[in-house]
Residue frames relative to the residue before (quaternion, step in Angstrom):
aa qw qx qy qz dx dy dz
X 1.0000 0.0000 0.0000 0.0000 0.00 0.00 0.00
X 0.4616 -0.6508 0.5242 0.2976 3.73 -0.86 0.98
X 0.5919 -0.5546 0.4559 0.3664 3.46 -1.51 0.52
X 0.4842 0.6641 -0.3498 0.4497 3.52 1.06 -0.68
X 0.8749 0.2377 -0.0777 0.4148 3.71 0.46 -1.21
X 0.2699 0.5079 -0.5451 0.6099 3.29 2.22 0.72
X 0.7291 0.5489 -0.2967 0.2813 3.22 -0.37 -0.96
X 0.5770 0.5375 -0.2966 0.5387 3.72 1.21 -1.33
X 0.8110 0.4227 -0.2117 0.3448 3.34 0.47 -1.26
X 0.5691 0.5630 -0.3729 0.4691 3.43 1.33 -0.88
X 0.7045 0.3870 -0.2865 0.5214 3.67 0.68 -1.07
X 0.3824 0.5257 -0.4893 0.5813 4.00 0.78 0.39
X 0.7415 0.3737 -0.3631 0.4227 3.73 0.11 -1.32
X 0.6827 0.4958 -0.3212 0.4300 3.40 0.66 -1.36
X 0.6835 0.3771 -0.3647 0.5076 3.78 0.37 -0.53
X 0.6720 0.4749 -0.3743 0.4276 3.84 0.27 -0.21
X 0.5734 0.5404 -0.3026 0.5364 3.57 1.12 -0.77
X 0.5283 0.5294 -0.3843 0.5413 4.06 0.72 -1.09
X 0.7862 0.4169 -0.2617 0.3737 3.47 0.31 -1.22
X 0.6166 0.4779 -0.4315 0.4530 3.62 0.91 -0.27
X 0.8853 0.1851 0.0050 0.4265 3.48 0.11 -0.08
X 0.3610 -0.5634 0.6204 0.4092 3.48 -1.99 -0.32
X 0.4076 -0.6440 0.5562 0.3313 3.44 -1.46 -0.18
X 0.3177 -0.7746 0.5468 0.0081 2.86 -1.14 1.57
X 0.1104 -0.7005 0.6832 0.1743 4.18 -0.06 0.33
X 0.7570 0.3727 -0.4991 0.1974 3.84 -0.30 -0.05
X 0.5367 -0.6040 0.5337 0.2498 3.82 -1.15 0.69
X 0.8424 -0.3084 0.1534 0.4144 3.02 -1.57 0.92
X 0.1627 0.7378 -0.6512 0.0718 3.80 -1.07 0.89
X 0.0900 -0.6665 0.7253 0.1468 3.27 -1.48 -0.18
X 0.1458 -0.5793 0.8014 0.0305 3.09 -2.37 -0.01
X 0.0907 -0.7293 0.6498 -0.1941 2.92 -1.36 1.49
X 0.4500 -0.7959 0.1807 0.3625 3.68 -0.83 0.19
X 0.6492 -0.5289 0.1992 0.5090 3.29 -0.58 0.53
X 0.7411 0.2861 -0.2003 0.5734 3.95 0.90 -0.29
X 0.2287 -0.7366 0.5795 0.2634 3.67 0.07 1.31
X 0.2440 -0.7193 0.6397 0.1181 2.84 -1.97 1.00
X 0.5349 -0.6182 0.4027 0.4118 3.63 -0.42 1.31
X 0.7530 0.4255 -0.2681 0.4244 3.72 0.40 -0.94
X 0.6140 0.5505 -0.4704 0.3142 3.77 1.03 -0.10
X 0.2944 -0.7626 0.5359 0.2113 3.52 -0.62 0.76
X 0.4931 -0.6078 0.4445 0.4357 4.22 -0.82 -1.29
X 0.2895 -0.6747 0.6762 0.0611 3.35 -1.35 0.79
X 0.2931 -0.8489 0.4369 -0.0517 3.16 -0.60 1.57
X 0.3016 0.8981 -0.3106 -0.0771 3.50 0.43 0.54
X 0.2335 -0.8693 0.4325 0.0523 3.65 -0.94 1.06
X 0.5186 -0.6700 0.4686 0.2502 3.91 -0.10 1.71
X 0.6665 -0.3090 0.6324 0.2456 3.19 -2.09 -0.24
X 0.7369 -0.4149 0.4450 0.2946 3.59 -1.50 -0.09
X 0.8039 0.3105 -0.1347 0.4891 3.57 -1.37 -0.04
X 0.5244 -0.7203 0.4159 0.1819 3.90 0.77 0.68
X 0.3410 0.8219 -0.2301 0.3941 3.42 1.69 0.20
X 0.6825 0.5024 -0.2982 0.4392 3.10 0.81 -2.10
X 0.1855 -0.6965 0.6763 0.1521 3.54 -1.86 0.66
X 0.2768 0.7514 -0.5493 0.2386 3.26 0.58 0.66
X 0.5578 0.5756 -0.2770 0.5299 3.50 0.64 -0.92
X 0.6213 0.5489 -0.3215 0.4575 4.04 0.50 -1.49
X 0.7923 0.3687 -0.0479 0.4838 3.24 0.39 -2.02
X 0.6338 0.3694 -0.5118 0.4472 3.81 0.69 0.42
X 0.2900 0.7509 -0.4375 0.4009 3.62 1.18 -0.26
X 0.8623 0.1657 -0.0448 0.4763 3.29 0.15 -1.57
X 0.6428 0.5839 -0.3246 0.3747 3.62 0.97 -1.00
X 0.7086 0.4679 -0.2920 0.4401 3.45 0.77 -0.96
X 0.7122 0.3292 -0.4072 0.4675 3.93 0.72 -0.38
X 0.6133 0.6187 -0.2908 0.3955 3.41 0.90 -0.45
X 0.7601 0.3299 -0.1845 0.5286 3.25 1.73 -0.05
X 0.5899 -0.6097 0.0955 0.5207 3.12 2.12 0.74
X 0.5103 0.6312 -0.5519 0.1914 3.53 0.62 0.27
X 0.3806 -0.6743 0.6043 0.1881 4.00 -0.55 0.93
X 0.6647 0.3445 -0.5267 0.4025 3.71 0.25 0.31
X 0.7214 -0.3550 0.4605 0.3762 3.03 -2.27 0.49
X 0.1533 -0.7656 0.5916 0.2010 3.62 -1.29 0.54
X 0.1059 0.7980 -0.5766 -0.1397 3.96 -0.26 0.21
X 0.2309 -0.6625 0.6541 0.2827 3.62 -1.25 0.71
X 0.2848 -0.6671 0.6839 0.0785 3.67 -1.16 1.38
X 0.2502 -0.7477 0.6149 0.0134 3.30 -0.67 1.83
X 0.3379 0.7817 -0.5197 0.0689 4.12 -0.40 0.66
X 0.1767 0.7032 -0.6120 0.3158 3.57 1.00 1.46
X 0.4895 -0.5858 0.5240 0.3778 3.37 -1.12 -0.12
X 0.6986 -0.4144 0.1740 0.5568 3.57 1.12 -0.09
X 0.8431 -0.3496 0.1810 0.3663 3.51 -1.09 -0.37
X 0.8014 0.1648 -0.0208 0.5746 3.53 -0.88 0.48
X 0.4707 0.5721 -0.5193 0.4260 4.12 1.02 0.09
X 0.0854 -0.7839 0.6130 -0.0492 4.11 0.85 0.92
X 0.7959 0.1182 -0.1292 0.5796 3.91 -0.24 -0.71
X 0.5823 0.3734 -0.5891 0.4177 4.02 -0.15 0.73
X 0.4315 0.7702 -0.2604 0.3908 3.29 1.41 -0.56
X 0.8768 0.3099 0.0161 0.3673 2.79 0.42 -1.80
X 0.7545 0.3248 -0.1056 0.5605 3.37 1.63 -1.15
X 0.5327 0.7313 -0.3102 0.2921 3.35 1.05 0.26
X 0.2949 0.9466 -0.1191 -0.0523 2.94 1.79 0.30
X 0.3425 0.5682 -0.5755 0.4782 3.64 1.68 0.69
X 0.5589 0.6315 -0.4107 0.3467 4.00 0.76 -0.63
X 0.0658 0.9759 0.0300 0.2060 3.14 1.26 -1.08
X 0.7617 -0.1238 0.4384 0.4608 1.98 -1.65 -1.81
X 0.5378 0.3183 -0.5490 0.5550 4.05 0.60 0.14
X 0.6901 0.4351 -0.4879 0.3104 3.89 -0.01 -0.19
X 0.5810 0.4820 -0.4730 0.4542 3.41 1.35 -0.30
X 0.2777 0.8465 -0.2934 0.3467 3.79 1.16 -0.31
X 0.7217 0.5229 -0.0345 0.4522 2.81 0.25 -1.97
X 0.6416 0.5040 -0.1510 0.5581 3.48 1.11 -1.98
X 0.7651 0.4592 -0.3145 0.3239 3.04 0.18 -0.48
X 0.6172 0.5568 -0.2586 0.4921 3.35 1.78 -0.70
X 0.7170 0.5450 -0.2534 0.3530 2.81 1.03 -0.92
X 0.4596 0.6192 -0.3372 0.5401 3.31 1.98 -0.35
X 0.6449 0.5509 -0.3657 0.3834 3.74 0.77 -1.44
X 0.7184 0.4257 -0.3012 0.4604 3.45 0.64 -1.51
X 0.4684 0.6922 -0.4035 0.3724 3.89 0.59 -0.52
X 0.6473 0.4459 -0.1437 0.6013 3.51 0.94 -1.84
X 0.6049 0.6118 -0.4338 0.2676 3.27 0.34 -0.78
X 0.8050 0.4451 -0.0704 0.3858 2.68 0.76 -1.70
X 0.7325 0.3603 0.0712 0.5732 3.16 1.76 -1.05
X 0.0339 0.8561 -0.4995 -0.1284 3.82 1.21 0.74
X 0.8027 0.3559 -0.1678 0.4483 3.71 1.08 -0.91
X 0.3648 0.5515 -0.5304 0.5306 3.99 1.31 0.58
X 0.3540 -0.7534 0.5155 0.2035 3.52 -1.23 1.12
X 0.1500 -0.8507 0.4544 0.2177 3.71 -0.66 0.15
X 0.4888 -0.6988 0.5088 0.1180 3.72 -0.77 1.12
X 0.1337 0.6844 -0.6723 -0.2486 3.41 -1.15 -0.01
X 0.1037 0.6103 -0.7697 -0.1561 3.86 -1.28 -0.45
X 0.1603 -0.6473 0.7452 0.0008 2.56 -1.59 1.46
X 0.2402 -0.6493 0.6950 0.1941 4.09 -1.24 0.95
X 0.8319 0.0641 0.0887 0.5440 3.34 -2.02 0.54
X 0.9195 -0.2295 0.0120 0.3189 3.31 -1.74 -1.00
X 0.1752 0.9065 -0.1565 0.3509 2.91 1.79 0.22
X 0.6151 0.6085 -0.0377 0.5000 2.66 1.45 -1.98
X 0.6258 0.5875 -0.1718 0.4835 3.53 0.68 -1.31
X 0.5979 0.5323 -0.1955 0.5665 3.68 0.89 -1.37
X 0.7238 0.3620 -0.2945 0.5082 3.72 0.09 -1.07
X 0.7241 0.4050 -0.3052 0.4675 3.77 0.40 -0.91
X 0.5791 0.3689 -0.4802 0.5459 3.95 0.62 -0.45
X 0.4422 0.5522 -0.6060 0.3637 4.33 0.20 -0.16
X 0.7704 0.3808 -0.3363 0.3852 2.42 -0.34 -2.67
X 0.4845 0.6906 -0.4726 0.2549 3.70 0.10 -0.64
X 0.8027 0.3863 -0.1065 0.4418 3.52 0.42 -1.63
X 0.5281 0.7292 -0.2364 0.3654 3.78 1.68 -0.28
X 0.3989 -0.6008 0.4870 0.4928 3.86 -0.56 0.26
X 0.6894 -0.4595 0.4176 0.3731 3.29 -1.65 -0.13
X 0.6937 0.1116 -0.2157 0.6781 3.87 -1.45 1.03
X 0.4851 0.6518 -0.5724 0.1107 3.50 -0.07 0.55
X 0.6228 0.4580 -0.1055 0.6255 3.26 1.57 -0.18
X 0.4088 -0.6400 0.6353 0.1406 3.45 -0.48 1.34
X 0.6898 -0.3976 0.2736 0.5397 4.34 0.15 -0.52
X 0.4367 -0.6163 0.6444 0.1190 3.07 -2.17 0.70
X 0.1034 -0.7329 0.6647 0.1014 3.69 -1.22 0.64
X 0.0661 -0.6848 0.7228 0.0654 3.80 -1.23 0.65
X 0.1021 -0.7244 0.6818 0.0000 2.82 -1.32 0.81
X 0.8633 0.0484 -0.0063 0.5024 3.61 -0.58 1.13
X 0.0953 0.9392 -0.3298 0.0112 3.18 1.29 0.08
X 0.2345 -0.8216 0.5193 0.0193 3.59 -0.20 1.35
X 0.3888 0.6658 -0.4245 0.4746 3.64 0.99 1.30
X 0.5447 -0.5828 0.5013 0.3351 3.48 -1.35 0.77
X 0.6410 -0.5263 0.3897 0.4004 3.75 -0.56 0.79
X 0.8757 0.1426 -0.0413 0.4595 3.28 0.52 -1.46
X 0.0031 -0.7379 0.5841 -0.3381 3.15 0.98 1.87
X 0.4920 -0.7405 0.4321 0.1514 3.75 -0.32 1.27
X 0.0771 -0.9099 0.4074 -0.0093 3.36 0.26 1.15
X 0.2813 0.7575 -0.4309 0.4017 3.90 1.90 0.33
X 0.7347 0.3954 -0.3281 0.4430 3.84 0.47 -0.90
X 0.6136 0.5220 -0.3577 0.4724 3.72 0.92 -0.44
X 0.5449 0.6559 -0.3457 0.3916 3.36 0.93 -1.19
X 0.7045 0.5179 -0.2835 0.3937 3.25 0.67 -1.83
X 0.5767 0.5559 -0.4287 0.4180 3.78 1.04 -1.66
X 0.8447 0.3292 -0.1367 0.3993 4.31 0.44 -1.10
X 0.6071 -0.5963 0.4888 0.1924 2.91 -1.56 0.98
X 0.8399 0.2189 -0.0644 0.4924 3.11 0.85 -1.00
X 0.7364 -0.3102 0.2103 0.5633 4.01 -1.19 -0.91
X 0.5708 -0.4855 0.6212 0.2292 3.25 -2.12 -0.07
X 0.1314 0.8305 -0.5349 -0.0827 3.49 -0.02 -0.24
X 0.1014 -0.7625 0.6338 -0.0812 3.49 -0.36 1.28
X 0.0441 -0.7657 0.6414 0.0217 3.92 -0.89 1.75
X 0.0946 0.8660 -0.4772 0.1156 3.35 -0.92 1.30
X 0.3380 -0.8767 0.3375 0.0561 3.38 -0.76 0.64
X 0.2967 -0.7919 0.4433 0.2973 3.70 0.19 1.08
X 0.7221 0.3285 -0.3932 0.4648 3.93 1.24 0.33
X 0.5411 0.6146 -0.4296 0.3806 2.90 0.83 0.93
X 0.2574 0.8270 -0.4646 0.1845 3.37 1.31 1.14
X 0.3499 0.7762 -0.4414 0.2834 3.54 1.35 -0.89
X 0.8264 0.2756 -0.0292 0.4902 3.64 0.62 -1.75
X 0.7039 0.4407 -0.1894 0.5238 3.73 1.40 -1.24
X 0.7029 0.3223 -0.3330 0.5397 3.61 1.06 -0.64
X 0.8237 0.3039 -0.1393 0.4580 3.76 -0.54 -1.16
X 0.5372 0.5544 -0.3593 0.5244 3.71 0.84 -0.29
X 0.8942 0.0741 -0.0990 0.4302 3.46 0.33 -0.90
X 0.4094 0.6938 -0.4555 0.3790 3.04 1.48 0.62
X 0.6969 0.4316 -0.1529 0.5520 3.06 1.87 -1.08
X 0.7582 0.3666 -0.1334 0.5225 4.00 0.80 -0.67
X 0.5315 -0.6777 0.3866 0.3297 3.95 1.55 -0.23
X 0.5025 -0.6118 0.5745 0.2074 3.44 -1.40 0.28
X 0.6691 -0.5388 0.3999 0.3195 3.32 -0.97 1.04
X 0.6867 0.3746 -0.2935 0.5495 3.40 1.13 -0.20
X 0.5286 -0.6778 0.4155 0.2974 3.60 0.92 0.09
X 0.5715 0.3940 -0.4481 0.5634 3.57 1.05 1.38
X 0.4945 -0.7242 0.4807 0.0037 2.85 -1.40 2.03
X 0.5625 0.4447 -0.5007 0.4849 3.38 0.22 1.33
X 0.7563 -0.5343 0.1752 0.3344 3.23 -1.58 0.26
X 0.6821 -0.5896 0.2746 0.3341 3.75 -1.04 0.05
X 0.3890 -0.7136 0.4523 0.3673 3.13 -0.93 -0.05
X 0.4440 0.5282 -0.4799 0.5418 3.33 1.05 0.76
X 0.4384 0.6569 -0.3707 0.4888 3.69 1.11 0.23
X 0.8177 -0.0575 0.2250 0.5266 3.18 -0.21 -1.62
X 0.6141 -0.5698 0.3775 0.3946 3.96 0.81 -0.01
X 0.6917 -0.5589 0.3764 0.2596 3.54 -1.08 0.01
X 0.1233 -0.8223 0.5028 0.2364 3.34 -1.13 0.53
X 0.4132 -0.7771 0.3903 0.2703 3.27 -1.80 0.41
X 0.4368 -0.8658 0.1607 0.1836 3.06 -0.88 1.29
X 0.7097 -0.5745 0.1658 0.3724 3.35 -0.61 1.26
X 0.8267 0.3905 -0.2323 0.3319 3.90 1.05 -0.13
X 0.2964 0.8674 -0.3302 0.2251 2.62 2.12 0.61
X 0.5063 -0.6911 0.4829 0.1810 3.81 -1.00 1.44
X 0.7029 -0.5615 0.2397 0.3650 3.50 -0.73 -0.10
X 0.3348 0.7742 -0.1338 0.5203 2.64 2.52 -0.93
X 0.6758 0.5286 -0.0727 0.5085 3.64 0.61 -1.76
X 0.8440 0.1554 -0.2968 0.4189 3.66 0.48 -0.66
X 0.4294 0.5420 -0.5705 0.4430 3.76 1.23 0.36
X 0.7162 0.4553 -0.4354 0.3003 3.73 1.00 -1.05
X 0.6639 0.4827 -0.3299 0.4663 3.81 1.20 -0.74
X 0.4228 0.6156 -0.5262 0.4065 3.77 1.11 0.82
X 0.6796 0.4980 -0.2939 0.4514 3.70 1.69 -0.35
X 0.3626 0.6268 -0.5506 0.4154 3.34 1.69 0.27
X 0.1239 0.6364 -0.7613 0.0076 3.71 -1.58 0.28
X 0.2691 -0.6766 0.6647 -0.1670 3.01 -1.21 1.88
X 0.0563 0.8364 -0.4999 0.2176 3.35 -0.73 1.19
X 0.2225 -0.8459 0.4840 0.0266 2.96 0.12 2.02
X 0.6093 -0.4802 0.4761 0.4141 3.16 -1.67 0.99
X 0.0521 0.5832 -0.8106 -0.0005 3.99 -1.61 0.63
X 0.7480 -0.5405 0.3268 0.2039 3.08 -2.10 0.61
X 0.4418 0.6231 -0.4789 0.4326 3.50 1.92 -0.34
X 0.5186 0.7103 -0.4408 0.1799 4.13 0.85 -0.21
X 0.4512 0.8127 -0.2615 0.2601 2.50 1.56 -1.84
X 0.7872 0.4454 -0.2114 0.3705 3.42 0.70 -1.38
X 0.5845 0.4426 -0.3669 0.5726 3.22 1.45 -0.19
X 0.5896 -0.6462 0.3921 0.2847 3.68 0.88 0.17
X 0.2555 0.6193 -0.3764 0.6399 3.54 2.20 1.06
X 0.0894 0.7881 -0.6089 0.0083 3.32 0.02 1.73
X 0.6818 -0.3659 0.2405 0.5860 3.88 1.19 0.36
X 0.6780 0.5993 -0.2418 0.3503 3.55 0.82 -0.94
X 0.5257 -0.6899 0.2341 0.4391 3.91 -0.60 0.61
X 0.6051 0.4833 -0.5371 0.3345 3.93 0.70 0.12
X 0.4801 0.7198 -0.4483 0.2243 3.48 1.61 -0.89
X 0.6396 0.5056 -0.3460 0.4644 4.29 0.83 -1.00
X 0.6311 0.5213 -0.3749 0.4351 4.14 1.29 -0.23
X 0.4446 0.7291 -0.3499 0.3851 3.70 1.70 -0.15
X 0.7043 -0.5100 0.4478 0.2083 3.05 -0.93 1.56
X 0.7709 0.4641 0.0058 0.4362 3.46 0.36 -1.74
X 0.5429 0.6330 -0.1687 0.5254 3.12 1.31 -0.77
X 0.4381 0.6755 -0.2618 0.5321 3.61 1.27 -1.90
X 0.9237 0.2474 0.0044 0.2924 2.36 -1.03 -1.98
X 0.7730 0.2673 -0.3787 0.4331 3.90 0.18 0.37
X 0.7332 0.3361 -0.1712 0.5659 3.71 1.28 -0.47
X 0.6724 0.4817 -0.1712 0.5354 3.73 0.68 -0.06
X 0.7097 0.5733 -0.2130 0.3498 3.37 0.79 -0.88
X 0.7860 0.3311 -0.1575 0.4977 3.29 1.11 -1.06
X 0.6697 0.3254 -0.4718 0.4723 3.47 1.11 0.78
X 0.5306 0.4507 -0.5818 0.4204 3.23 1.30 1.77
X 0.7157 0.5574 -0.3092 0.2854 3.41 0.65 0.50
């Protein structure tokens, strides 16, 4: 590839990434309520690429403010700002940051055998939460949320399944191709396959599935972007699923 058309493309990445999001400068936080509630477990939550994504910021506040009683924490594991492709193609990085998540989930239970535990994973995010749940005993995970999912449709979704008690829920948007179609058609899925996302068009099922396998992919729920979002400020597009408003009327109730 010519330096010219590194360059064309690199400033593509860098201008799509701006567009996903606000910049956020603060490091891993949470919020929790002011009277712990024995029954409130954590909600784990993991951005998009390029250190940008505010999803994590805006679930802080959106999710208690819309009644969820767990602890929110936004898990920061970019390499820093505006790094858009190390992000994305770096994928032993990753997968030791999903690691980490995943410990941090172990020691959580530990401490806490009967406090449920959430993930939401945004965009490449998404990828990060599913390689955890991966690394986790079984029912260890009360449910999983994607948003916008940067993943190869037919990313194998049986090892996560096992990590949760309950569903997967994976929001996604057939106009959201700008970033899920041509974006990773050209730069890859968090999982390292050049084609579009499943935050595009949804997931497939995979072709050796047991009988076992399709009762478990009966706990997938996919949930295309409609126009009731709008009001949550979900205009179909990939920052729309990072919207406060969004949070708190779609997201919320499949923490509680």
């Amino acid at each position: 590839m010519s330096q010219h058309r590194l360059n064309a493309k690199l400033a593509c990445v860098s201008t799509i990434a701006i567009l996903l999001g606000c910049a956020v400068d603060s490091r891993s936080a949470s919020a929790g309520s002011v009277d712990p509630d024995p029954r409130a477990g954590v909600v784990f939550v993991v951005g998009g690429i390029g250190g940008i994504d505010c999803v994590g910021h805006a679930a802080i506040h959106a999710l208690p403010n819309a009644g969820v009683r767990h602890e929110v924490r936004d898990f920061v594991w970019t390499h820093g700002k505006l790094h858009f492709l190390k992000d994305l193609q770096d994928t032993y990085y990753l997968v030791s940051r999903a690691s980490e998540l995943a410990e941090e989930v172990r020691c959580f239970k530990k401490a806490n055998p009967n406090r449920p535990v959430y993930l939401v994973g945004k965009s490449a995010g998404a990828a990060l939460v599913l390689f955890a749940a991966e690394q986790l005993p079984p029912r260890t995970l009360e449910r999983i949320v994607l948003l916008s999912a940067a993943v190869s449709p037919t990313h194998d979704l049986r090892p996560a399944f096992r990590a949760t008690r309950g569903e997967i829920v994976s929001f996604y948007s057939k106009y959201d191709w700008f970033i899920l179609g041509w974006g990773t058609q050209q730069f890859g899925t968090a999982d390292r396959v050049h084609t579009s996302s499943a935050g595009l068009g949804g997931f497939a099922r995979p072709a050796d599935m047991t009988e076992d396998d399709v009762r478990t992919y009966k706990r997938l729920v996919e949930v295309p972007w409609s126009t009731e979002m709008i009001r949550g400020g979900y205009l179909g597009g990939h920052q729309g699923t990072s919207m406060p408003g969004f949070l708190a009327r779609e997201v919320a109730p499949w923490l509680k």
